[in-house]
PDB file of N, CA, C and O in Angstrom, chain B, residues numbered from 101:
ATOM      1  N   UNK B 101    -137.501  81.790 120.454  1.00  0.00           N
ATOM      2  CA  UNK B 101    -138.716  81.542 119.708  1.00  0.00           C
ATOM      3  C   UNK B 101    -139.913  81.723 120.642  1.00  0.00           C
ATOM      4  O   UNK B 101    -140.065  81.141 121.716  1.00  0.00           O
ATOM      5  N   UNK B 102    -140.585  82.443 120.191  1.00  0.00           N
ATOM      6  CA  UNK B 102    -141.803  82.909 121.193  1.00  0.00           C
ATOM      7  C   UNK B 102    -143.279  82.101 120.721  1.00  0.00           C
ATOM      8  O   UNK B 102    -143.757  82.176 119.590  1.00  0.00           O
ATOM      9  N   UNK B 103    -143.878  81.305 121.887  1.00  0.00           N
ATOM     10  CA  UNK B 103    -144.582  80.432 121.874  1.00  0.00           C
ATOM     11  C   UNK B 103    -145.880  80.957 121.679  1.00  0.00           C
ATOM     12  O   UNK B 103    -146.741  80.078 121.647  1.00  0.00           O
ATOM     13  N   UNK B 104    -146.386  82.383 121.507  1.00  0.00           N
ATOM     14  CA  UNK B 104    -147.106  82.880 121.272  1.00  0.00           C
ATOM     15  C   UNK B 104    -147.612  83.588 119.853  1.00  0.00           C
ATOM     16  O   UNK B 104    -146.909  84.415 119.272  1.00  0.00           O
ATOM     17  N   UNK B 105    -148.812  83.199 119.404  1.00  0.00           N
ATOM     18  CA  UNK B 105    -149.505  83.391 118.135  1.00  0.00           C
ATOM     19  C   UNK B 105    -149.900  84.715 118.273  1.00  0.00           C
ATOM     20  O   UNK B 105    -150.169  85.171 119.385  1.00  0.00           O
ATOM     21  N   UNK B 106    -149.975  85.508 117.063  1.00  0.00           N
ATOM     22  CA  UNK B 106    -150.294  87.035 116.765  1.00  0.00           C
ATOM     23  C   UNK B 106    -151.790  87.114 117.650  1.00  0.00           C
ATOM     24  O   UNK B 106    -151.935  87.802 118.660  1.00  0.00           O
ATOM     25  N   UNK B 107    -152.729  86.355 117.106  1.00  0.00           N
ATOM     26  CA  UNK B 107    -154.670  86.049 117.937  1.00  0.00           C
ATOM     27  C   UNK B 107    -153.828  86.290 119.514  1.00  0.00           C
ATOM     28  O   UNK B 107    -154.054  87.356 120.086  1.00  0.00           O
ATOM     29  N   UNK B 108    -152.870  85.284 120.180  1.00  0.00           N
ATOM     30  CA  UNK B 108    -152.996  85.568 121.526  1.00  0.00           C
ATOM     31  C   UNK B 108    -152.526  86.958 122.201  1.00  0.00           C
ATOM     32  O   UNK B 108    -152.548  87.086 123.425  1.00  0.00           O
ATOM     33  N   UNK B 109    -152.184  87.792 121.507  1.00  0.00           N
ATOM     34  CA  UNK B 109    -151.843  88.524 122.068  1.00  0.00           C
ATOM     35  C   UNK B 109    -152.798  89.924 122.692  1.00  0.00           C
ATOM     36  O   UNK B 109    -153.617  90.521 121.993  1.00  0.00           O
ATOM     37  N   UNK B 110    -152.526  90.232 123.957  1.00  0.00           N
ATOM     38  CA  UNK B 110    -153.416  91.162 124.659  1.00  0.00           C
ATOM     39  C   UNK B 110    -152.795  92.323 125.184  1.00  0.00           C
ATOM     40  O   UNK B 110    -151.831  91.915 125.831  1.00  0.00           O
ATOM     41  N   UNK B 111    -152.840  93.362 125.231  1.00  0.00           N
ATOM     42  CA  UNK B 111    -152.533  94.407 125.576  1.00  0.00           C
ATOM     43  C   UNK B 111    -152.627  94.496 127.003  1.00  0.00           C
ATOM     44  O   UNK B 111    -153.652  93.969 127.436  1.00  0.00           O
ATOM     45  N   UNK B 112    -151.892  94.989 127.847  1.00  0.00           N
ATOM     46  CA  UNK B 112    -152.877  94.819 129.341  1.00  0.00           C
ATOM     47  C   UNK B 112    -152.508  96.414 129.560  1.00  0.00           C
ATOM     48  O   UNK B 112    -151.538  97.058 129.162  1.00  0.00           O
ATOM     49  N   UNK B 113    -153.826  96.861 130.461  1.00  0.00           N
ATOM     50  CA  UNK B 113    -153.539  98.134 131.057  1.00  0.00           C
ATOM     51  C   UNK B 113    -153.563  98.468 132.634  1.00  0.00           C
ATOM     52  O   UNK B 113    -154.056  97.686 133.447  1.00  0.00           O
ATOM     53  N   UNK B 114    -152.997  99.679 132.983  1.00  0.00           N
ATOM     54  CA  UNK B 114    -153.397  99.577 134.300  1.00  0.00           C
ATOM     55  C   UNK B 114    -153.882 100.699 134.672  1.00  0.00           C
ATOM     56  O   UNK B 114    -153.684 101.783 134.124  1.00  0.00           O
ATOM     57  N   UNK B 115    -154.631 100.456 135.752  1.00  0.00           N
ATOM     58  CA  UNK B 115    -155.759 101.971 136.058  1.00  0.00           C
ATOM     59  C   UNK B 115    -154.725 103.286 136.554  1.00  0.00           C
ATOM     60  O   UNK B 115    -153.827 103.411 137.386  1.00  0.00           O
ATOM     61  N   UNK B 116    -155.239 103.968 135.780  1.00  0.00           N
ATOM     62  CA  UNK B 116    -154.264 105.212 136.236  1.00  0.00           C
ATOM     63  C   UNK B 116    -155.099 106.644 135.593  1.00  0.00           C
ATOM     64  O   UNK B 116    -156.118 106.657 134.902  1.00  0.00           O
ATOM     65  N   UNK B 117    -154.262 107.837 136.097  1.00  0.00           N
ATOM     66  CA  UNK B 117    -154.702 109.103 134.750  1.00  0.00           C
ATOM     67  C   UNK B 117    -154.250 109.143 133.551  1.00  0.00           C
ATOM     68  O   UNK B 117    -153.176 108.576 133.352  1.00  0.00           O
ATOM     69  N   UNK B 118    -154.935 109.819 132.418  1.00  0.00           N
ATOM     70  CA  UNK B 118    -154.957 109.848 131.518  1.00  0.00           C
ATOM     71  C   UNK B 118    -155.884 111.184 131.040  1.00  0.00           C
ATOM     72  O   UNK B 118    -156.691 111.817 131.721  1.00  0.00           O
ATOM     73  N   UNK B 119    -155.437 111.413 129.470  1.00  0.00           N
ATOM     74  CA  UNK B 119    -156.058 112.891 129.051  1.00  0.00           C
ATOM     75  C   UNK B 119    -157.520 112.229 129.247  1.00  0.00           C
ATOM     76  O   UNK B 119    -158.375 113.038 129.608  1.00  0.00           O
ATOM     77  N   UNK B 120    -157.941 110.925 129.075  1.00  0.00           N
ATOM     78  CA  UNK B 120    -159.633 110.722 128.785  1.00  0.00           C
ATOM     79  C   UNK B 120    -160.453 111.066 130.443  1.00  0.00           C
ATOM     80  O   UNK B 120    -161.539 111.614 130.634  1.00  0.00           O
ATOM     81  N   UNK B 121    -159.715 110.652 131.207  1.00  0.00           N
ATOM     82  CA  UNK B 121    -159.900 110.575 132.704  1.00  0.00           C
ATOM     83  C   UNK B 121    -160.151 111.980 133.363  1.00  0.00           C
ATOM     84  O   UNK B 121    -160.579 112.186 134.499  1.00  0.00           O
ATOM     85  N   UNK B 122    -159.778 112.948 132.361  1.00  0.00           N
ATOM     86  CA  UNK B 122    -159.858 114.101 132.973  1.00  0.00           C
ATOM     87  C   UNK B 122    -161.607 115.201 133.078  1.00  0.00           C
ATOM     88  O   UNK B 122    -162.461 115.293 132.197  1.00  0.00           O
ATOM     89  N   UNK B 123    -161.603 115.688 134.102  1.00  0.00           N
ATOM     90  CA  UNK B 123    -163.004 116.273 133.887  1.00  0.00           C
ATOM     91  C   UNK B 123    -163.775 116.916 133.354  1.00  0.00           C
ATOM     92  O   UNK B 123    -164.988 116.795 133.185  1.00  0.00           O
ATOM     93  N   UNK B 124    -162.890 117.811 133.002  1.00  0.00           N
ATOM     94  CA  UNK B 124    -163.046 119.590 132.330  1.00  0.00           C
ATOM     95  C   UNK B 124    -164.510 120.130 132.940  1.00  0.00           C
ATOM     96  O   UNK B 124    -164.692 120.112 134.157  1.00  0.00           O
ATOM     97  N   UNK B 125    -165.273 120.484 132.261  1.00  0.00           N
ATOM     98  CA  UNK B 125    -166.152 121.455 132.816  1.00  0.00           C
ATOM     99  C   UNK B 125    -167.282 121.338 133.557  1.00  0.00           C
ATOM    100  O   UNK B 125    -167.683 122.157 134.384  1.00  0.00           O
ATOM    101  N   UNK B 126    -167.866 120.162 133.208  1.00  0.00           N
ATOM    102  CA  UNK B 126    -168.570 119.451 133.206  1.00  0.00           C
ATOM    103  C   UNK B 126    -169.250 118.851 134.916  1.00  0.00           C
ATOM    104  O   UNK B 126    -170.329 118.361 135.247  1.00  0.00           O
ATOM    105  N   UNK B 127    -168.183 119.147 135.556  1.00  0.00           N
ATOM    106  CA  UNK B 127    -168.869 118.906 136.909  1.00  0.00           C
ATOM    107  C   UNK B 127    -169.406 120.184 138.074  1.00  0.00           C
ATOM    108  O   UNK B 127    -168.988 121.316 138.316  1.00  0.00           O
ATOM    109  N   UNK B 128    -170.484 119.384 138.594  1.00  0.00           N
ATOM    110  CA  UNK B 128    -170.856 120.920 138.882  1.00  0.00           C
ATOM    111  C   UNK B 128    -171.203 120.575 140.695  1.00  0.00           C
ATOM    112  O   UNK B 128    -172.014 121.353 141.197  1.00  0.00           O
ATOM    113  N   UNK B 129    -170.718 119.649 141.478  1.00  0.00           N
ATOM    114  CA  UNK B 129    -169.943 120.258 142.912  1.00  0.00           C
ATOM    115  C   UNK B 129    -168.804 119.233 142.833  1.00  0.00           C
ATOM    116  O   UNK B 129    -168.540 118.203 142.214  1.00  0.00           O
ATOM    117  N   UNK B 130    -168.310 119.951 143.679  1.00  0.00           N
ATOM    118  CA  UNK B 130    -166.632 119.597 143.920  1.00  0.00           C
ATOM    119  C   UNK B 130    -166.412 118.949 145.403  1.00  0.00           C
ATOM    120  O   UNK B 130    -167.310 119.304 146.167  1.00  0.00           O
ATOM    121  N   UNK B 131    -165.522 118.157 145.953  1.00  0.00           N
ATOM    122  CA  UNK B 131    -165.359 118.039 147.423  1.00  0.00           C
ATOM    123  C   UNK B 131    -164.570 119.327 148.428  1.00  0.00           C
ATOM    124  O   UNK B 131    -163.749 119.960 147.764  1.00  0.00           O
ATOM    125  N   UNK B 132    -164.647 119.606 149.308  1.00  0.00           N
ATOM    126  CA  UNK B 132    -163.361 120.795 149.903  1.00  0.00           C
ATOM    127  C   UNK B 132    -163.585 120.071 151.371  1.00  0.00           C
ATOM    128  O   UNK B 132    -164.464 119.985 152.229  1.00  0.00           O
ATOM    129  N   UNK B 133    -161.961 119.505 151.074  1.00  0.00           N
ATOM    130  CA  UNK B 133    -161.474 119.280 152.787  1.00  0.00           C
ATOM    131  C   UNK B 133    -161.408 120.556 153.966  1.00  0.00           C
ATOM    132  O   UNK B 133    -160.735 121.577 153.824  1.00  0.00           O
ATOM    133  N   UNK B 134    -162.171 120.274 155.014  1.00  0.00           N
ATOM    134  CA  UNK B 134    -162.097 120.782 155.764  1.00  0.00           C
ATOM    135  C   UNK B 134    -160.910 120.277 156.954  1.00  0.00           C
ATOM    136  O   UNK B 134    -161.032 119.522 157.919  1.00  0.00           O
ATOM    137  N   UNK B 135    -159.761 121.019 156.446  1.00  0.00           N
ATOM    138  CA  UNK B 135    -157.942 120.277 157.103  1.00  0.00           C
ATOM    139  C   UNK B 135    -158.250 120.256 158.333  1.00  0.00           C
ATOM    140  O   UNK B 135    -158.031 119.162 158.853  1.00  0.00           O
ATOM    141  N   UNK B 136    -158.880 121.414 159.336  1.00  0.00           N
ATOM    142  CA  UNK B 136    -158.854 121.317 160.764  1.00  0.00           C
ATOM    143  C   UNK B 136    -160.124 120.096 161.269  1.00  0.00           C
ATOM    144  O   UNK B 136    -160.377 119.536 162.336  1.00  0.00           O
ATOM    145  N   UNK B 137    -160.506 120.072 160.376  1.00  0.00           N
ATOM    146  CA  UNK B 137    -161.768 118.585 160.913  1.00  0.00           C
ATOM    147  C   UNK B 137    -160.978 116.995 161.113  1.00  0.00           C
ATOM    148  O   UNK B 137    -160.996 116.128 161.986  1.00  0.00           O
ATOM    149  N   UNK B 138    -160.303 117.173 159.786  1.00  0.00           N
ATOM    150  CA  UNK B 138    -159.697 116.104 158.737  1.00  0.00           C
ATOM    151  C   UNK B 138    -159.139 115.558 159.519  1.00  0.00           C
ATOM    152  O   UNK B 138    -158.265 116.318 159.935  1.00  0.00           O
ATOM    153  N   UNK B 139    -159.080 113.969 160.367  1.00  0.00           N
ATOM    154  CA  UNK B 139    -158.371 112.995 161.525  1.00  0.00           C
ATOM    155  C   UNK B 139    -157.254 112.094 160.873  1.00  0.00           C
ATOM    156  O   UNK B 139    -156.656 111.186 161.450  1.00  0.00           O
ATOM    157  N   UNK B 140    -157.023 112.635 159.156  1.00  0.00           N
ATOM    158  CA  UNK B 140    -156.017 111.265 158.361  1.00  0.00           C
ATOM    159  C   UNK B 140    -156.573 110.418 158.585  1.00  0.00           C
ATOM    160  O   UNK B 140    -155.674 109.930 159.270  1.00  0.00           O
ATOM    161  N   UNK B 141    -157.611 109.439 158.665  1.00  0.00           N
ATOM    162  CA  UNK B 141    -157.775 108.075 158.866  1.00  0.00           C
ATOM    163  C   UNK B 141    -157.766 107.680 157.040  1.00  0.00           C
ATOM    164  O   UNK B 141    -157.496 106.543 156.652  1.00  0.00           O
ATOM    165  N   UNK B 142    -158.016 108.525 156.329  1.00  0.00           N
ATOM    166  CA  UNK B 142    -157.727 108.528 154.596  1.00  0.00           C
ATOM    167  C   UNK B 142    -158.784 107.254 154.291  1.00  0.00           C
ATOM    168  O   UNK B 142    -158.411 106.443 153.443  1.00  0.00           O
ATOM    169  N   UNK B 143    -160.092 107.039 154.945  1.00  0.00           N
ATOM    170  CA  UNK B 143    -161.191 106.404 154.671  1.00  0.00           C
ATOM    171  C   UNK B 143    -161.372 106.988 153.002  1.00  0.00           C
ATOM    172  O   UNK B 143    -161.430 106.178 152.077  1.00  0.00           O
ATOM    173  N   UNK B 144    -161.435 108.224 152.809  1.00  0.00           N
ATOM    174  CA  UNK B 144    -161.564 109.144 151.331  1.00  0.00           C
ATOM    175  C   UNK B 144    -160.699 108.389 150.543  1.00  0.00           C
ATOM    176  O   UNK B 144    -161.151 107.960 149.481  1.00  0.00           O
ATOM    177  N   UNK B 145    -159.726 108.178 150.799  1.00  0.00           N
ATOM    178  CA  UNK B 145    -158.958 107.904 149.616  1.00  0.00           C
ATOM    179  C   UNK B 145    -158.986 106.559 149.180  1.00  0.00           C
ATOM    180  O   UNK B 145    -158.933 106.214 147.999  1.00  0.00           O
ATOM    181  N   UNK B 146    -159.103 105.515 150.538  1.00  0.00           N
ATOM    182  CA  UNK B 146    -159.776 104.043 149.727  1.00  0.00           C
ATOM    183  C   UNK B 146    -160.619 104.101 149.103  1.00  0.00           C
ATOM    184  O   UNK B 146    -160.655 103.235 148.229  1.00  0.00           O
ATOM    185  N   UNK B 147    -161.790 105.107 149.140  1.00  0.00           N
ATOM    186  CA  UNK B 147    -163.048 104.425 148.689  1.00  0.00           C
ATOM    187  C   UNK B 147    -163.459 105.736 147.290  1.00  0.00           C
ATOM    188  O   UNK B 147    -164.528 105.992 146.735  1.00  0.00           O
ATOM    189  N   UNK B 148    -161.968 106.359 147.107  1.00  0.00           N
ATOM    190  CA  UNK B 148    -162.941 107.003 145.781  1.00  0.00           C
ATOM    191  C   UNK B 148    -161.963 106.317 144.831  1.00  0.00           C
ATOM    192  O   UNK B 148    -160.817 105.875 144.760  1.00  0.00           O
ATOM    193  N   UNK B 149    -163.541 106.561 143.872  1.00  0.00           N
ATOM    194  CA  UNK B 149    -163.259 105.388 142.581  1.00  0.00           C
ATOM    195  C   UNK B 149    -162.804 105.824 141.114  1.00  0.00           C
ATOM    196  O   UNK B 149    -162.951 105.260 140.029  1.00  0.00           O
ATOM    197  N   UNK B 150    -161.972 107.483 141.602  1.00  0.00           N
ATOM    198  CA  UNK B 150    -161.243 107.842 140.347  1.00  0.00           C
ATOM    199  C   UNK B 150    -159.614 108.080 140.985  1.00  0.00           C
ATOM    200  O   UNK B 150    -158.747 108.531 140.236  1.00  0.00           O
ATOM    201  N   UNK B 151    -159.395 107.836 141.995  1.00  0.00           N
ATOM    202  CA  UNK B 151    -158.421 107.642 142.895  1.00  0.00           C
ATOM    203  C   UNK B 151    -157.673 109.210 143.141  1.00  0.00           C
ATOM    204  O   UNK B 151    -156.451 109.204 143.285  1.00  0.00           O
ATOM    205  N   UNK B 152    -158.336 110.417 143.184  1.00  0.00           N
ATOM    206  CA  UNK B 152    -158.499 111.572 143.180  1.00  0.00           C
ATOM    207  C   UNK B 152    -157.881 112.175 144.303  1.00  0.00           C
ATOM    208  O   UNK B 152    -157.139 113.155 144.251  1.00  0.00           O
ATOM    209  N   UNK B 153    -158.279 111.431 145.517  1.00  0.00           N
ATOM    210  CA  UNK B 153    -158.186 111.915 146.907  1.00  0.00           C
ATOM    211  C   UNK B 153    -156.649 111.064 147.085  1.00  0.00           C
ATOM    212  O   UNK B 153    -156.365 109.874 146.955  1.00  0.00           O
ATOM    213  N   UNK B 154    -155.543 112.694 147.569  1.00  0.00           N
ATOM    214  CA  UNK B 154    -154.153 112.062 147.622  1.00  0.00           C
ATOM    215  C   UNK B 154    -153.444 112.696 149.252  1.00  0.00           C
ATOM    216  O   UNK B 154    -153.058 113.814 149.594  1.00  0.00           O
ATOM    217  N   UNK B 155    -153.525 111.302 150.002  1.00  0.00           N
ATOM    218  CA  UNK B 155    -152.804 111.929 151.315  1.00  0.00           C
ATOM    219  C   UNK B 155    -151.730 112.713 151.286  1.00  0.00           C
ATOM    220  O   UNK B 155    -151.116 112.803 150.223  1.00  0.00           O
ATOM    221  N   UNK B 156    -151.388 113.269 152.172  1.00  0.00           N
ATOM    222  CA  UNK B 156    -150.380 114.177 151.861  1.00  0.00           C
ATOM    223  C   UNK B 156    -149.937 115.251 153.159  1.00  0.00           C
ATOM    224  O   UNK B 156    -150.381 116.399 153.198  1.00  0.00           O
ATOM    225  N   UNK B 157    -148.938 114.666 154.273  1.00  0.00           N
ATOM    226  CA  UNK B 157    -148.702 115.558 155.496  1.00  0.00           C
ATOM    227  C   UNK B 157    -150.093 114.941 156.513  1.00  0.00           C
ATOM    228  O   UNK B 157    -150.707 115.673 157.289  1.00  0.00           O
ATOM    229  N   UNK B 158    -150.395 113.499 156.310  1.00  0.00           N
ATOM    230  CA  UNK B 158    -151.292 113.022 157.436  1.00  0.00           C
ATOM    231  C   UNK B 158    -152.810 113.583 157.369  1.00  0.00           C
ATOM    232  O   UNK B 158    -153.785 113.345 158.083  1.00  0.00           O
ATOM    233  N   UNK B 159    -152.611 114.556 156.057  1.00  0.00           N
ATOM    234  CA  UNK B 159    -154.152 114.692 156.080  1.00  0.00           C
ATOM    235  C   UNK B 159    -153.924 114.252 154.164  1.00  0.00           C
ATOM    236  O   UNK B 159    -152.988 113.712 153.575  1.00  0.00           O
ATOM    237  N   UNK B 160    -155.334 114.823 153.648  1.00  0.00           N
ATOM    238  CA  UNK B 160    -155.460 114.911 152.387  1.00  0.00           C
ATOM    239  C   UNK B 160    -155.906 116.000 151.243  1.00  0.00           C
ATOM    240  O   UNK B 160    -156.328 117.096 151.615  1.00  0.00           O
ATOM    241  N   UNK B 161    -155.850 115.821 150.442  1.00  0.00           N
ATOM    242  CA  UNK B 161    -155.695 116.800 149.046  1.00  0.00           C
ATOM    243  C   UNK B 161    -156.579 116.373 147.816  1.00  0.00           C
ATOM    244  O   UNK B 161    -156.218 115.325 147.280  1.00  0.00           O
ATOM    245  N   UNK B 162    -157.475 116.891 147.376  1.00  0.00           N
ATOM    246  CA  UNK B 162    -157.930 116.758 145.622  1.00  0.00           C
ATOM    247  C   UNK B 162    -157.055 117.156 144.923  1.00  0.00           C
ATOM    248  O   UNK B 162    -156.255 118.090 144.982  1.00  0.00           O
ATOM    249  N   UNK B 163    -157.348 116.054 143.967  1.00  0.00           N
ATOM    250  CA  UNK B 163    -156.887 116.424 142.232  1.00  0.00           C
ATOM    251  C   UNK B 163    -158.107 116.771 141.809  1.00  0.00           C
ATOM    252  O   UNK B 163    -158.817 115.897 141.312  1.00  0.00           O
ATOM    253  N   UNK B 164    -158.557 118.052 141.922  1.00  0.00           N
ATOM    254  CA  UNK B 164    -159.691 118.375 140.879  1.00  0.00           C
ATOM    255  C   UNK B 164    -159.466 118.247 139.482  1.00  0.00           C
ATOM    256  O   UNK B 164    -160.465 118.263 138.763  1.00  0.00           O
ATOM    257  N   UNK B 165    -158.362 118.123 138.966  1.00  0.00           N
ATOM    258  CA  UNK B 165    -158.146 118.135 137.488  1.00  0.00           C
ATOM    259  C   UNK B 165    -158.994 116.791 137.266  1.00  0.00           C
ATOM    260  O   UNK B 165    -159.933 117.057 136.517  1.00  0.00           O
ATOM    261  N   UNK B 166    -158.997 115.791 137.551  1.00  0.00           N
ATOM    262  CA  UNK B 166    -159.851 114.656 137.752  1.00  0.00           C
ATOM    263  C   UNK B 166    -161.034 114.161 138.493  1.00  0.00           C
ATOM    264  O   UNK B 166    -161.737 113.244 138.069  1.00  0.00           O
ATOM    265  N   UNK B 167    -161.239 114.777 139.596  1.00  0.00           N
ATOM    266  CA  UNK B 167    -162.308 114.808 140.468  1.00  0.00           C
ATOM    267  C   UNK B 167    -163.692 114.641 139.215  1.00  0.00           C
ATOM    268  O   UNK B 167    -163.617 115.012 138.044  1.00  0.00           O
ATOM    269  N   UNK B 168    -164.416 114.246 139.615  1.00  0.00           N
ATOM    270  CA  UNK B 168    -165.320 113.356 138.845  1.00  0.00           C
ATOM    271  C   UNK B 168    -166.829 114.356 139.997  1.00  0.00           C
ATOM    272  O   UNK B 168    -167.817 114.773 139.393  1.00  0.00           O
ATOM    273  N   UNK B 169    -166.741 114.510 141.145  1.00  0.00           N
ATOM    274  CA  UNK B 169    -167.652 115.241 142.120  1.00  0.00           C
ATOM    275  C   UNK B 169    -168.615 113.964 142.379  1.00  0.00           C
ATOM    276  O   UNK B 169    -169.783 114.352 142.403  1.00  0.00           O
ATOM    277  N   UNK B 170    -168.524 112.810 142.546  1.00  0.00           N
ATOM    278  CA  UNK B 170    -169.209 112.035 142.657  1.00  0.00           C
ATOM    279  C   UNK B 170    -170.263 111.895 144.343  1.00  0.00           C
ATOM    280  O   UNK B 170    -171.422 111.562 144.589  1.00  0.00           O
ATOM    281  N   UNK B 171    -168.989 112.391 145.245  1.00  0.00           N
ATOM    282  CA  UNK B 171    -169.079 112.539 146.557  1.00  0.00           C
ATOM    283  C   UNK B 171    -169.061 111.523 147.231  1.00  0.00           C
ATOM    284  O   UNK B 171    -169.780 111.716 148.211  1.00  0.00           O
ATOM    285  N   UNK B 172    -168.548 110.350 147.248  1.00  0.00           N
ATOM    286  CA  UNK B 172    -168.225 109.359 147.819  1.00  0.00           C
ATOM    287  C   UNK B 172    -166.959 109.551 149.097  1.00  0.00           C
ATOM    288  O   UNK B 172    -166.717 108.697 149.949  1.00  0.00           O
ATOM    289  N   UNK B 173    -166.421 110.582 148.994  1.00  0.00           N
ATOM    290  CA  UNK B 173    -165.407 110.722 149.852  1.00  0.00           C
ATOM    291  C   UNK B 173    -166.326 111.106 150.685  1.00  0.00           C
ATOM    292  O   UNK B 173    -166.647 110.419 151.655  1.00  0.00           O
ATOM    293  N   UNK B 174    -166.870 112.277 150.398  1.00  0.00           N
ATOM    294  CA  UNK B 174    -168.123 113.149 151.973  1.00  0.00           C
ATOM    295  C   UNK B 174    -168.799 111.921 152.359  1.00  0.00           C
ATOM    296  O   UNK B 174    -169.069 111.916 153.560  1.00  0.00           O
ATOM    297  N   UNK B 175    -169.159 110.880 151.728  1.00  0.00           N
ATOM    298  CA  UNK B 175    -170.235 109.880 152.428  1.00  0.00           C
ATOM    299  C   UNK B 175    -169.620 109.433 153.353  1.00  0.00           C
ATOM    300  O   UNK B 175    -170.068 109.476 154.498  1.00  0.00           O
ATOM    301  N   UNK B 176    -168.445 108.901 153.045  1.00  0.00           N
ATOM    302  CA  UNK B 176    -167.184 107.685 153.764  1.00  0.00           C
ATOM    303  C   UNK B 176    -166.544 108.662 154.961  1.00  0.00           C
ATOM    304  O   UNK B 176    -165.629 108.109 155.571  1.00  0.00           O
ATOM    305  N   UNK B 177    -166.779 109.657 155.286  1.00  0.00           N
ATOM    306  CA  UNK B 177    -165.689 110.482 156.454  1.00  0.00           C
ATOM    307  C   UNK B 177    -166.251 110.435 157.530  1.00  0.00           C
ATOM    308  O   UNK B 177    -167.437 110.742 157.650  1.00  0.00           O
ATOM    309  N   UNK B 178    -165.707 110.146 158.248  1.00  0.00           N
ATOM    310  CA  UNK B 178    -166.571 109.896 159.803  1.00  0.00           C
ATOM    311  C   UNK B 178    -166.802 110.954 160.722  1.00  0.00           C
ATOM    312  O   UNK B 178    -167.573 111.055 161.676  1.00  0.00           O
ATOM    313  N   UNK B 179    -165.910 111.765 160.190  1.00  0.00           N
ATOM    314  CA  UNK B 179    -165.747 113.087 161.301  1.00  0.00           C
ATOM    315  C   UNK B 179    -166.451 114.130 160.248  1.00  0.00           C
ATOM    316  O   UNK B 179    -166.485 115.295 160.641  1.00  0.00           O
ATOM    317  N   UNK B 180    -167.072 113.833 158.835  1.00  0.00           N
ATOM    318  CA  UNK B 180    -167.425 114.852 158.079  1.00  0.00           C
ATOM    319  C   UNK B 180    -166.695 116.219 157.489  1.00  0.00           C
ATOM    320  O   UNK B 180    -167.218 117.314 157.282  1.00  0.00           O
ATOM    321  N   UNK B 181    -165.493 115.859 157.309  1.00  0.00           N
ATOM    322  CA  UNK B 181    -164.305 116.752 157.074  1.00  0.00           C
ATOM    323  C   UNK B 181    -164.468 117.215 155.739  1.00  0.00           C
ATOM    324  O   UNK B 181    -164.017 118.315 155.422  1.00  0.00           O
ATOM    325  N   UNK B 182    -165.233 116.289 154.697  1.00  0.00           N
ATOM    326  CA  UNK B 182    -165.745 116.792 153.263  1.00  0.00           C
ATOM    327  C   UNK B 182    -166.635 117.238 153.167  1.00  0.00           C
ATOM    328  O   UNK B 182    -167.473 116.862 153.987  1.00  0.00           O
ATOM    329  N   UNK B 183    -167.134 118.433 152.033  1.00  0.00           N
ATOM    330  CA  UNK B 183    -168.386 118.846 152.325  1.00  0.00           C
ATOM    331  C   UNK B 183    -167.916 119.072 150.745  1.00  0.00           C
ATOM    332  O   UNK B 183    -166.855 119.468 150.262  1.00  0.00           O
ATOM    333  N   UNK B 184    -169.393 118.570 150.052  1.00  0.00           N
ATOM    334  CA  UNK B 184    -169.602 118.626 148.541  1.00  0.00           C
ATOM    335  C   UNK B 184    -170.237 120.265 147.853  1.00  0.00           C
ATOM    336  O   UNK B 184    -171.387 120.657 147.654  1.00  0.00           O
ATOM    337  N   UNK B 185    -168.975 120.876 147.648  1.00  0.00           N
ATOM    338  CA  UNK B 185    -169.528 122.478 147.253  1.00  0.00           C
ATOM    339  C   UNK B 185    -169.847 122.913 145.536  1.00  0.00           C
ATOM    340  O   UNK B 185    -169.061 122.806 144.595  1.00  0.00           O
ATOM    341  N   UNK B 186    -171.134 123.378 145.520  1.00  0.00           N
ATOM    342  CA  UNK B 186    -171.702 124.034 143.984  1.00  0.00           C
ATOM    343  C   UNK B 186    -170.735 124.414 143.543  1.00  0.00           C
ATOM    344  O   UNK B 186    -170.038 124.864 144.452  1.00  0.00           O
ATOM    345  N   UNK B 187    -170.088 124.524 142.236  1.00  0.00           N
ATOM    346  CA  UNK B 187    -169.232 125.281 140.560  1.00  0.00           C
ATOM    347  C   UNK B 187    -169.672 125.622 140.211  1.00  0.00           C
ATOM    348  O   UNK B 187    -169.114 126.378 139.416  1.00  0.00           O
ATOM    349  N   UNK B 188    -171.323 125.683 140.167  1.00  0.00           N
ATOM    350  CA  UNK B 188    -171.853 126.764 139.253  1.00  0.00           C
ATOM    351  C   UNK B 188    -172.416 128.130 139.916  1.00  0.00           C
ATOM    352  O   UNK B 188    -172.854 129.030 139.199  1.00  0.00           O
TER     353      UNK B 188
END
């Protein structure tokens, strides 16, 4: 017997991708790792906030399918290994 009323019930979600999450055309610069700069310290990947930036072999990688171009990764790199490039 479940102690819970139809009202209490909540859905919970968790942050992840999804078709809504995705960018399509709409952004107009992108990040591009520069690999021979790039030290892995993956500062990029804590601090972006569509969780885009994916380590991978001690350095890192975009998901542009999601990339949002916000540029928070280029701010956060210490060695400047990102550099925020025009799409249009």
């Amino acid at each position: 017997m479940s102690l819970l009323l139809d009202y209490q019930y909540f859905p919970i979600t968790k942050p992840g991708k999804g078709a809504g999450g995705k960018t399509g055309s709409w952004r107009v610069v992108k990040p591009v790792v520069d690999l021979s700069k790039c030290i892995g310290c993956k500062a990029c990947f804590m601090f972006c906030p569509e969780s885009t930036i994916v380590p991978k072999g001690g350095k890192v990688t975009v998901d542009y399918e999601y990339c949002k171009g916000c540029g928070v990764c280029s701010n956060v790199c210490p060695v400047k290994a990102i550099s925020m490039v025009s799409e249009t």
